[in-house]
N, C-alpha and C positions, 0 to 999 in steps of 0.2 A: 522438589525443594520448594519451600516458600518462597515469598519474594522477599521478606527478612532473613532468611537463613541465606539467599545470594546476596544478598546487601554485605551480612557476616563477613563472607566468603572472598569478595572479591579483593581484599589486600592482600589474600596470596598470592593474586596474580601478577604475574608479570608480562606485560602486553609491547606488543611492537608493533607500529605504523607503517605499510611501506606504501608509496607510490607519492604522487601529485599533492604538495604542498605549499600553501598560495598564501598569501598576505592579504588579509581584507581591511580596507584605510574607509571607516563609514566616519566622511566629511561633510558635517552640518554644515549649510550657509544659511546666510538670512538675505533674501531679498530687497531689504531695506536700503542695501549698501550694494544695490546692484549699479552701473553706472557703465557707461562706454571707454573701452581701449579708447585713450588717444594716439597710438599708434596704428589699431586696426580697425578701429567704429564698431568692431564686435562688444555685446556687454559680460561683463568677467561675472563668474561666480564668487562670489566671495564668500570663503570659507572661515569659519569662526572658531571650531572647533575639530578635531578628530580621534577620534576612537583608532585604535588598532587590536585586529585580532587574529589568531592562525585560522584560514581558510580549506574547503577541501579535504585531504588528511588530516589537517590542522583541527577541524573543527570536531572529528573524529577520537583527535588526541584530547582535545578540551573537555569531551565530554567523559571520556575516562577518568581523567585528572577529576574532573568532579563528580563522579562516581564512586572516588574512592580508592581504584584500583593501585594495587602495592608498588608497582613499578611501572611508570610506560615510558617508551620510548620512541622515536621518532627517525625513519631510515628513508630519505630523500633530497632535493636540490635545493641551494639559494644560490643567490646571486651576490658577488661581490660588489654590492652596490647599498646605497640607503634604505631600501625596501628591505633587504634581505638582514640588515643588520636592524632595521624593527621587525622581523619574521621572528629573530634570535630572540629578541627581547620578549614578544608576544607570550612565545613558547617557556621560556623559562620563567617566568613572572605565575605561571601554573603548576609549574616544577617537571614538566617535562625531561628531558633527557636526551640530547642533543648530539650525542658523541657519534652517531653513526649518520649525522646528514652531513653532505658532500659539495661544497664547494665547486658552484661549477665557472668560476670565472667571469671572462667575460659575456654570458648568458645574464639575461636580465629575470631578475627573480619575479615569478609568476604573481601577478598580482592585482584586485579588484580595486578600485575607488568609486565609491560608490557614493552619490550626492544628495542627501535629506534637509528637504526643507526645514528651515526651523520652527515657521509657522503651522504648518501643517503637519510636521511628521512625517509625511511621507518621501518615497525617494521616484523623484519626478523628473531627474535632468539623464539624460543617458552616460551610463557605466562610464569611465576610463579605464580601460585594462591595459596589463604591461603583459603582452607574451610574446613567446617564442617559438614559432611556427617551425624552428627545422628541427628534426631527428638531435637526438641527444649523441656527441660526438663517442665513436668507440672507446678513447681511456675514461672519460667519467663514467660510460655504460658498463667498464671492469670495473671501474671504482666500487660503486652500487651495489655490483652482483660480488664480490668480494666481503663487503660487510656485512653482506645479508648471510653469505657461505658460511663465516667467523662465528657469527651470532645466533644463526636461528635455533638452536639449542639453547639457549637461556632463557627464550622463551615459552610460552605457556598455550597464548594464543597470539595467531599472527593477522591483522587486518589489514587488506589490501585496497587502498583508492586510487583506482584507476580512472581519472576523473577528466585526462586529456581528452578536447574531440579533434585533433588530429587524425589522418589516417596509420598510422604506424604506433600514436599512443608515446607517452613522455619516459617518466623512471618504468614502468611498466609495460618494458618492450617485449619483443617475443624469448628474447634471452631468459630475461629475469620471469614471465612466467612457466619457462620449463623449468627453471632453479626452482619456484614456489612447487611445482609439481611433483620435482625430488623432494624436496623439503617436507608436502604431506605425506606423498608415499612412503617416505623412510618413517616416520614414525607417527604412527593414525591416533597418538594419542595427543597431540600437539592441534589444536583449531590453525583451519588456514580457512579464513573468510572474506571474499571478494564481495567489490562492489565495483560494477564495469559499468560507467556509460553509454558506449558503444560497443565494448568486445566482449561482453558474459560468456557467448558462447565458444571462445577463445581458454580459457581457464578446463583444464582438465584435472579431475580429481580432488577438488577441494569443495568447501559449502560456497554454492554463491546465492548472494541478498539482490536479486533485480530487481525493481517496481515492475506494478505489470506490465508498462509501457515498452519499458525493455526487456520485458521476457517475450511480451507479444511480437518485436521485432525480429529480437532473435531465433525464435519458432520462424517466425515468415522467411527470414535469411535460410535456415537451415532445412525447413521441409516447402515452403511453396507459400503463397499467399492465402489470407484468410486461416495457415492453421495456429491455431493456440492449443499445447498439450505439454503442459510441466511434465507428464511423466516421460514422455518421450526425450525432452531438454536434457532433464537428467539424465536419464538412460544415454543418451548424446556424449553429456560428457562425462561419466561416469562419477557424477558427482556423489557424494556421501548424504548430499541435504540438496534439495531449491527450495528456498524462503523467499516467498514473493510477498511485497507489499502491495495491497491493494486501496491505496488512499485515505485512510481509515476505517474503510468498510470490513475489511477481512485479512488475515493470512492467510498463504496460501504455502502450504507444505509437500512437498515433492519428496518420499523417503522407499529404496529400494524395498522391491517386496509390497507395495501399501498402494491403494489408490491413494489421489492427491486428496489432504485433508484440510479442511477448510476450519481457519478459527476466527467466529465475528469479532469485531471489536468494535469498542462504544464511538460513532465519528464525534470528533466535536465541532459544536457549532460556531461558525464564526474566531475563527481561529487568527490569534495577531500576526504571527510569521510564519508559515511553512517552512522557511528556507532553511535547509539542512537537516529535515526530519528525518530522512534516510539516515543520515550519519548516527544521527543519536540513537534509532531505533537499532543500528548496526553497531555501535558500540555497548547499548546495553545485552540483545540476544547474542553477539558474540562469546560475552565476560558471561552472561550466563550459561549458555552453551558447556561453554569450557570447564564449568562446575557442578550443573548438574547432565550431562550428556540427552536433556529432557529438551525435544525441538518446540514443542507445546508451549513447556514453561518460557523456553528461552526466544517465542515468539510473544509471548503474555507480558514479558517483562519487559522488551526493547518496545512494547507500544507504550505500556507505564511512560517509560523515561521519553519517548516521541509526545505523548501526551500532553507531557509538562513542557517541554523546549516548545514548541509551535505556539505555547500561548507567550512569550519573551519576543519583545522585537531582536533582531538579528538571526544570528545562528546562535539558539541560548543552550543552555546545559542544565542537567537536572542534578541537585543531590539527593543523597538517603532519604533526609528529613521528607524533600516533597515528592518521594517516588512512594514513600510511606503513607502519605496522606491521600496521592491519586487512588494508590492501592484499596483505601479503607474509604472513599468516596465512592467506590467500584465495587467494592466487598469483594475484594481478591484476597485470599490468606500467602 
């Protein structure tokens, strides 16, 4: 398929999000108005303005929604608290679809604040984050694996961000990826596509998208130090695809039956944000994936849409129009 004819293509889809769901608060201050606590002699930041936007899976959902894609959906936690009712807002201000995330109480919804200077643009003061370090309690862990059970049949393609570094991992415990398991097994014509930062080689039977960093781990975890060998990874977990990213430099294709196939890609220089090119790369070769069953194409196209977001401060998103234009500046049909 071309990369127009997927462009077409993807309002038929209908896409679902599951795992690790974050709220990102990027709070501009101006240093102008910097001054001392007179209670603690420490000097405040003083925030001027804030952005809100869905982080993690969130940013994965975002990049669907501007993509085009016909239906997405969104199957994970917030907190009954102020973050999580701007999580709500973030999401649906895209047009997301909201009906399968879960309530988790008194759990504080997972969330970045992140501090940019005004004068400079850049983000120079260290993070504030809101987590929660313990294991997600067994009814909410049914809750989850119960909507996913209801649902995963309306779906088309299923993306998985498993994006806690916990050791046991957040909505994407070991329950919920045997459910994912069943879910590809039972019908191979359904995309089930992981993204692990720590557990890749934990997921059995579905495509998984590692950067090479975590593919290289997880080879070392599973065969010994020093070895790197996607086709072995695969072979490991019986995956259907390994799509590894390699920086901009290359993909790297891991397919039963194939040595591993290597496809360059143009790096770009000097690039304004990295952050969240995974996501967007994963959400564009997934949706492509799922329509043309071509891992070539559907690795040519989630670099397209990565292409575009890294040159966007934040976590940005690509539409048609400029995945059309990166295409025809690349001479991609």
């Amino acid at each position: 398929m071309t990369v127009g004819e997927i462009l077409e293509g993807l309002g038929r889809l209908n896409a679902l999000v599951v795992g690790d769901v974050c709220l990102d608060r990027w709070c501009t201050y101006d240093p102008a108005f910097t001054e001392p606590s007179r209670e603690t002699g420490l000097s405040r930041v003083a925030v001027v303005r804030t952005e809100l936007t869905a982080g993690a899976g969130g940013t994965v959902a975002n990049n669907l929604a501007a993509l085009g894609v016909g239906h997405v959906s969104i199957l994970g936690l917030f907190g009954n608290d102020g973050h999580g009712f701007e999580l709500k807002q973030a999401l649906s201000a895209i047009g997301v679809d909201l009906t399968l995330m879960v309530n988790s109480g008194k759990r504080p919804t997972f969330t970045y604040t992140k501090l940019i200077n005004s004068r400079t643009g850049e983000e120079d003061q260290g993070r504030v984050d809101f987590v929660c370090p313990d294991d997600v309690p067994a009814p909410l862990e049914e809750e989850l694996l119960e909507h996913l059970r209801s649902s995963a049949s309306d779906f088309d393609v299923i993306l998985v961000s498993d994006q806690a570094e916990t050791d046991s991992g957040a909505v994407i415990t070991p329950a919920m990826r045997a459910l994912l398991a069943d879910i590809a097994a039972r019908d191979q014509k359904r995309v089930v596509w992981v993204d692990s930062r720590l557990r890749i080689e934990h997921f059995r039977g579905m495509i998984l998208k590692p950067n090479e960093r975590e593919a290289r781990e997880a080879c070392e975890r599973i065969f010994g130090p020093g070895v790197y060998d996607l086709g072995r990874l695969r072979a490991h977990v019986e995956a259907p695809l390994v799509i590894t990213t390699c920086g901009g430099d290359r993909v790297e294709i891991a397919a039963p039956g194939s040595p591993v196939e290597t496809i360059p890609t143009r790096k770009i220089e000097n690039p304004v944000d990295i952050c969240g090119a995974g996501d967007s790369f994963s959400a564009g070769a997934a949706t492509a994936y799922a329509l043309s069953r071509d891992a070539r194409a559907a690795a040519v196209f989630g670099d397209l849409v990565a292409s575009v977001t890294i040159m966007k401060k934040g976590t940005g998103t690509a539409t048609p129009h400029e995945i059309l234009a990166a295409a025809s500046r690349r001479g991609i049909t």
